[in-house]
N, C-alpha and C positions, 0 to 999 in steps of 0.2 A: 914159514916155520910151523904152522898148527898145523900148513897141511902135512908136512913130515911128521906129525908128533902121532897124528891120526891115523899115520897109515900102520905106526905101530901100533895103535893106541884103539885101533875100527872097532875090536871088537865088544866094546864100552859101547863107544859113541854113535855107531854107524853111521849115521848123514847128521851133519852136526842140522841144529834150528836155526832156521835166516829169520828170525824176528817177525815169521809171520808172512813174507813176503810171496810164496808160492802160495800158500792158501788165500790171503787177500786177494792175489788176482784172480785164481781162478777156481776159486772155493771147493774143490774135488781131492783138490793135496790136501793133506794135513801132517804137520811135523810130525818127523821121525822116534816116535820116543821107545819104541820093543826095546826093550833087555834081553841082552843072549849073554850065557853063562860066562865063568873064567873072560873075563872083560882085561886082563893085563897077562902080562908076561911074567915070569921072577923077577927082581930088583936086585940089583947088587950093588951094594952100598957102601961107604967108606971102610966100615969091618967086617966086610965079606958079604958074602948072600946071606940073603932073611930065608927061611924057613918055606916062606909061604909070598904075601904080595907085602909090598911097600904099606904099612898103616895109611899114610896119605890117599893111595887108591883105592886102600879098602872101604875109607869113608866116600873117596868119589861114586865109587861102585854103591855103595848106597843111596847116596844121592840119585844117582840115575834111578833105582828102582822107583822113587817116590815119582823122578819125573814122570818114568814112566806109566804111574799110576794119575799122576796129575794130568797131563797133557792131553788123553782124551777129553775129562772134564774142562777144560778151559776150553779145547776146538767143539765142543758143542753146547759155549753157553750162549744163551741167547740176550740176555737180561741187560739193565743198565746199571753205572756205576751204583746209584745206591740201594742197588738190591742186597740183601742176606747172601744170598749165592756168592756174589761177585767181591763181597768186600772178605768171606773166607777163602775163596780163592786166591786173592790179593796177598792175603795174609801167611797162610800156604806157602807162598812163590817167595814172598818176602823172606819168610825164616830156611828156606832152602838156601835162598841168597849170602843170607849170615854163613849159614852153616856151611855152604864153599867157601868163602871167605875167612872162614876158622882153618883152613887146611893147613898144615905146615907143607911149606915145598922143599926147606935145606938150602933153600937156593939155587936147587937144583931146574934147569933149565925145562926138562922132559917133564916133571911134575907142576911147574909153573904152569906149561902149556897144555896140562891134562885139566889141569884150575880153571884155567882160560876159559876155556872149548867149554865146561861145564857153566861156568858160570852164562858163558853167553846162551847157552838153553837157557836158562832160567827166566835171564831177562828176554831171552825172544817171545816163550810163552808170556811175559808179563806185559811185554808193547801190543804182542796178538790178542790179548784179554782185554786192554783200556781200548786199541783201533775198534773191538767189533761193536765194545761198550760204545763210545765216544762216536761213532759212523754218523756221518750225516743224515743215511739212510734210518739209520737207528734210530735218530733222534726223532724222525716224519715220521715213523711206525708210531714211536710214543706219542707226537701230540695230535697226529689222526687219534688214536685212541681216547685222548683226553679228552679232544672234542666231543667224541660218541658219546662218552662217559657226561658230558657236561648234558649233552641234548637229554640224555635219557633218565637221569638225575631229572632234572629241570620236570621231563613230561611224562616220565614213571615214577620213580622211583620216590622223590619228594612226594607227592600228593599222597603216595600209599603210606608211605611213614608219616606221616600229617592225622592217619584216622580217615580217608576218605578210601571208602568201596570203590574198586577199581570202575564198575557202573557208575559210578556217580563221574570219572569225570573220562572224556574220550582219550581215545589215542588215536588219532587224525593222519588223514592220508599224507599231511606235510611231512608231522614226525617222520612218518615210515621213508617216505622220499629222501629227507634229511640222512636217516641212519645209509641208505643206499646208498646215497651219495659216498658219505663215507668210506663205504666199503669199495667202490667204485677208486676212489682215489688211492686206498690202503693198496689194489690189487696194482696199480702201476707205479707203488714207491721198489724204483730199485734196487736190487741184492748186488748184480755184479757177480753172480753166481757163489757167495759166499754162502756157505750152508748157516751158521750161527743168525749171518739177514733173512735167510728163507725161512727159518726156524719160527724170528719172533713176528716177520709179516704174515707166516703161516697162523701162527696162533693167534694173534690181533684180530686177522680177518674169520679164522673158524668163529672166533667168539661173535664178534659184528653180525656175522649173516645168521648165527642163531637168534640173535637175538631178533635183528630182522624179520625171519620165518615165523618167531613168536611172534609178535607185534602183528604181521599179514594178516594171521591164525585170529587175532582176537577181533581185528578190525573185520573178518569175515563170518566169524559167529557174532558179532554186535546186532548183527540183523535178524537173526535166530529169533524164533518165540518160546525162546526159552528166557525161565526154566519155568515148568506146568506148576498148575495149581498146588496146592497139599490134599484137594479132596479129589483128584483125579483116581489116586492107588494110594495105598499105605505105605507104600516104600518110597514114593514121591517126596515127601518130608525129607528122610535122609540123603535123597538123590540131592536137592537142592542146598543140603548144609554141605555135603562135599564139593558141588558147584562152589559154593563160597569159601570152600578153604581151597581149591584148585585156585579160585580166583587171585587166592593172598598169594599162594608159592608162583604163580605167574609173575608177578612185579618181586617174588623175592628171587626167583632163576635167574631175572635179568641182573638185579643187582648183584647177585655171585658170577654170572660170567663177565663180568663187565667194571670186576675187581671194585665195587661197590658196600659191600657187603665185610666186614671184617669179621664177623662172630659166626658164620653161619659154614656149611659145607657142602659144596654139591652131593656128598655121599650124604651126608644126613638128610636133606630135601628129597632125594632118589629112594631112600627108606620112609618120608611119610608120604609119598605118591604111592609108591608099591604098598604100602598099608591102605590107603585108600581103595587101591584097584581091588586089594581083599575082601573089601569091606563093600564094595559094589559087588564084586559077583557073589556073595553070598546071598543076596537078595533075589528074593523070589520075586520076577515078574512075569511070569510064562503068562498070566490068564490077560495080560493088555499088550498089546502090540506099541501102543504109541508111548506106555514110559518103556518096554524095551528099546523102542528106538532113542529117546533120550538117554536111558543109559548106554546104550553102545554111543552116544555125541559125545557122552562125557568121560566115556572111557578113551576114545579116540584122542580127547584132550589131555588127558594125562597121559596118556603112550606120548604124545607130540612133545612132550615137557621132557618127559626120562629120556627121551632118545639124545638131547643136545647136554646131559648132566654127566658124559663120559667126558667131556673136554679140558677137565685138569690133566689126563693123561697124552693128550693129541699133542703130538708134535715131537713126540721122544722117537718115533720111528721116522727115518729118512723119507721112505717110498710113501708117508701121507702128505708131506709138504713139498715132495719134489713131484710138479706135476708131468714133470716129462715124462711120466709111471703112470698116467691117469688115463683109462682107456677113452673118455672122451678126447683127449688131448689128440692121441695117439689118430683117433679117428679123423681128427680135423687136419691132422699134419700130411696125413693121408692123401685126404682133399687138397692141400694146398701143393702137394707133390703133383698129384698128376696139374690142377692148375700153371704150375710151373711148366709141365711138359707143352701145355698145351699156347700157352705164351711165348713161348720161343720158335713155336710151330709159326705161330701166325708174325712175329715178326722177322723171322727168317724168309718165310714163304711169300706173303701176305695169304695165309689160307684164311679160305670161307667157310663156313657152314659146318664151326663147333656150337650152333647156339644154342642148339637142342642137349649137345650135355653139357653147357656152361649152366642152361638151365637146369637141370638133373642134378647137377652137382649143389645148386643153391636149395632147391629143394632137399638134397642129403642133407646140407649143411641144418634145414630149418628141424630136421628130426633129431639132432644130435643132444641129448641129454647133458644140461649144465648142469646138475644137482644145485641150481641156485647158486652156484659157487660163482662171483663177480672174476676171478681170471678166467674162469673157460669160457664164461657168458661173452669176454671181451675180448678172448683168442676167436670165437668162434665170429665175432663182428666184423671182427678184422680178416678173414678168412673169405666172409660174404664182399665184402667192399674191393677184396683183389679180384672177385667173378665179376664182379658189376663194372669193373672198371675193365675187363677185358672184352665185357661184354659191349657196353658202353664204341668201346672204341673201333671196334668191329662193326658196328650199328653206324654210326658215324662214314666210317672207311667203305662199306658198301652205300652209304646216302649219298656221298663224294660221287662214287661211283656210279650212281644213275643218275644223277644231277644233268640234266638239259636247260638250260635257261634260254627263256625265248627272248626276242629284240626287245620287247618292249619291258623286262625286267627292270624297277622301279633300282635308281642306284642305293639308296640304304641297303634295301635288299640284297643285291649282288655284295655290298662293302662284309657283312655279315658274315656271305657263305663264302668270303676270303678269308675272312678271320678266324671260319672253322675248319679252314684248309690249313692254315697254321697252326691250329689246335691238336688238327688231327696229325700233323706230324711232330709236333714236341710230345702227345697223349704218347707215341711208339718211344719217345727217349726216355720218356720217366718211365713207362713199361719196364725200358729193359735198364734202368739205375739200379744199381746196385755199391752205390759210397754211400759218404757221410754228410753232415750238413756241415763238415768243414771244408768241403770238398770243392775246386774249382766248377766242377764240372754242374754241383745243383746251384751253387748262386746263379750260374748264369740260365740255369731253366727256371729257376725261380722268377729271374729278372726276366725272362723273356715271355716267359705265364702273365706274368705284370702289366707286359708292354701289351700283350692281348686282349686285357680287361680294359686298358686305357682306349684301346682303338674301338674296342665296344662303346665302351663312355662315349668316344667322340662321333658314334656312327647318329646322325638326324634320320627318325624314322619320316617326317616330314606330315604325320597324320595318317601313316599306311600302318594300317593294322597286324598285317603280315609280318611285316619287318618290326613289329612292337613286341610280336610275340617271339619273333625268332632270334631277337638282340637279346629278349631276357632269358631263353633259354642256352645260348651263348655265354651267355655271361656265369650261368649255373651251372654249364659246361667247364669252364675256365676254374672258376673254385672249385668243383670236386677234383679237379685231376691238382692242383696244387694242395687240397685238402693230405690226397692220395698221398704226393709226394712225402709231406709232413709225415704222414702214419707212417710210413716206407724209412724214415729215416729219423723216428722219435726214439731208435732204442729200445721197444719194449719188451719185455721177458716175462713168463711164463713166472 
């Protein structure tokens, strides 16, 4: 019935909203909400025709314009339920809802099911607004973040609001590890290709790895023999009171990217940095070299600060968070393109002697600019680990290949370079896997990788040195390529 009501009814509604369902899976759709003009026909109604449209449609046809005002905003919110954002969009959706719900229909059949069809936009945007809120994914973006926020609280940000000089207490290679870490995990929580989860893991993680960059940044000038005397130059004096108010906006930039900070503004902090940078090049230091090279240190530190204080704005354009836009990206998918060519080469043929540009290719790989950003640093790991593993196998497949064993070969040893004879033919099946880990086909490589490390376990080297060394590289054998498998089939995205 709606679909008859619609087809008179398309030019209102064009593609009714499925509650989300096309964009949830595959985050590139986004409900239909354009308004195109004269959305009804005339109405002819119990005393004849109206003038103009049915009042009923006329309020529907309003309705749709707010959707279609709303419904971008809702497909690009990032946020969680109890944000500001979320609870007026809520709110929004909510009083639309009433306000279909207030239409009179007459009991007329056609305007019941114009009701309908409207009403169910409403509520599709409002189940699409609480899923992207409420996402599983969602929710790992937030309590990664919590954590970061808790670590750096804990080992910034408390100490400096306490009264103690950022000198006075370290900020330790663990911290920095810790925050990485973080961000390390923030870049493999999945989206599912939903733009709103790319959105808020996109902005989670820009913040983290600033904050990251700073924290490297100070732990690599801690070593400095700075800042000079006060009787080196006269300008020296002022160079080290700006040293010490850089110091204070250092631990206050973290607290503002890292939603710490409630009173303060990255546009305000970015106005006393830049008053800062004023107030250094006005100084005259031409006649010593060594406080011009301190102030170019400390000017280089406050450039370092303002570059990461645009980030309240990052995330509103698509092409920053979608890194399949990212000319590194682009670069490494490159690499794994022709790697691919060159994989099917060798397990179709058994060819030889790609090693010279398997190696080539790893060396592109090690040039490939991550700008610090934890997905490409870990697209690009994973890029390396597919050469090694082809390389790897190839290395193997011609060893197989010259392998002469003489009579008196000790048996551990022979039992070993069985077991890599079987290696080497499951390393070509997981080569060329390409399912899922629900998949009949990896349990049983899985279990059969398995059965290889056990036959290792059981091989007695018997006190041969030989076979001690070659069972444990066997055995190292055996884990990377099930390691491999694993990465092959963890799902992870960009």
């Amino acid at each position: 019935m709606c679909a008859n009501v619609f087809g008179a009814l398309k030019s209102l509604f064009r593609k009714p909203f499925d509650g989300g369902k096309r964009t949830m899976d595959h985050g590139s759709q986004q409900p239909q909400t354009q308004h195109m003009p004269g959305p009804f026909p005339g109405y002819t109604g119990p005393q004849g025709p109206y003038p103009g449209q049915h009042p009923a449609l006329l309020r529907l046809d309003e309705v749709q314009r707010e959707i279609a005002t709303l419904g971008p905003q809702v497909c690009s919110y990032s946020g969680l339920q109890s944000d500001r954002e979320y609870k007026r969009l809520e709110r929004e959706l909510t009083r639309l809802l009433l306000e279909v719900d207030k239409v009179e229909t007459e009991g007329r059949p056609e305007l019941q099911q114009a009701r309908k069809c409207a009403a169910g936009e409403v509520e599709g945007l409002l189940r699409y607004l609480e899923g992207n809120a409420t996402h599983p994914s969602r929710l790992a973006i937030e309590e990664l973040t919590q954590e970061a926020q808790s670590l750096l609280n804990e080992g910034v940000v408390g100490p400096f609001r306490q009264g103690q000089a950022q000198d006075a207490f370290e900020i330790s290679e663990e911290l920095v590890e810790a925050v990485q870490d973080v961000a390390m995990r923030l870049a493999q929580v999945k989206t599912g290709g939903s733009v709103p989860l790319r959105k808020a893991r996109y902005k989670a993680l820009t913040r983290v790895c600033a904050v990251q960059e700073i924290l490297e940044g100070r732990v690599r000038t801690h070593t400095l023999a700075l800042p000079l005397s006060d009787d080196t130059h006269e300008a020296v004096q002022r160079i080290n009171q700006v040293m010490v108010q850089v110091s204070g906006a250092r631990c206050q930039e973290v607290a503002l990217l890292m939603g710490l900070s409630g009173r303060d503004s990255c546009a305000h902090l970015a106005r006393i940095l830049t008053e800062l940078l004023v107030e250094l090049d006005a100084l005259d230091v031409s006649s010593n070299a060594a406080v011009r090279n301190y102030r170019k240190q400390v000017v280089e530190e406050i450039n370092g600060l303002l570059k990461h204080l645009d980030l309240e704005g990052e995330g509103e354009d698509t092409r920053r968070y979608d890194l399949a836009q990212n000319d590194s990206i682009r670069e490494i998918e490159a690499i794994r393109g022709r790697v691919s060519v060159l994989r099917e080469e060798v397990l179709r043929h058994g060819a030889a002697g790609h090693g010279t540009e398997l190696q080539g290719l790893l060396t592109h790989l090690d040039q490939v600019d991550t700008g610090r950003n934890p997905c490409i640093r870990e697209a690009r790991r994973r890029a390396v680990l597919e050469v090694q593993a082809l390389i790897t196998f190839l290395d193997l497949w011609e060893a197989l290949g010259r392998r002469n064993p003489g009579p008196d070969e000790p048996l551990p040893h022979a039992a070993v370079w069985r077991v890599l004879a079987s290696l080497c033919d499951l390393q070509a099946q997981v080569l060329g896997f390409d399912g899922k880990r629900a998949d009949k086909s990896y349990m049983v490589l899985e279990e059969l990788l398995t059965k290889q490390l056990l036959a290792l376990d059981a091989v007695d080297p018997q006190g041969d040195q030989g076979t001690k060394i070659a069972r444990k590289q066997a055995v190292k054998h055996a884990q990377n390529i099930l390691s491999y498998l694993d990465m092959k089939t963890d799902e992870w995205e960009y």
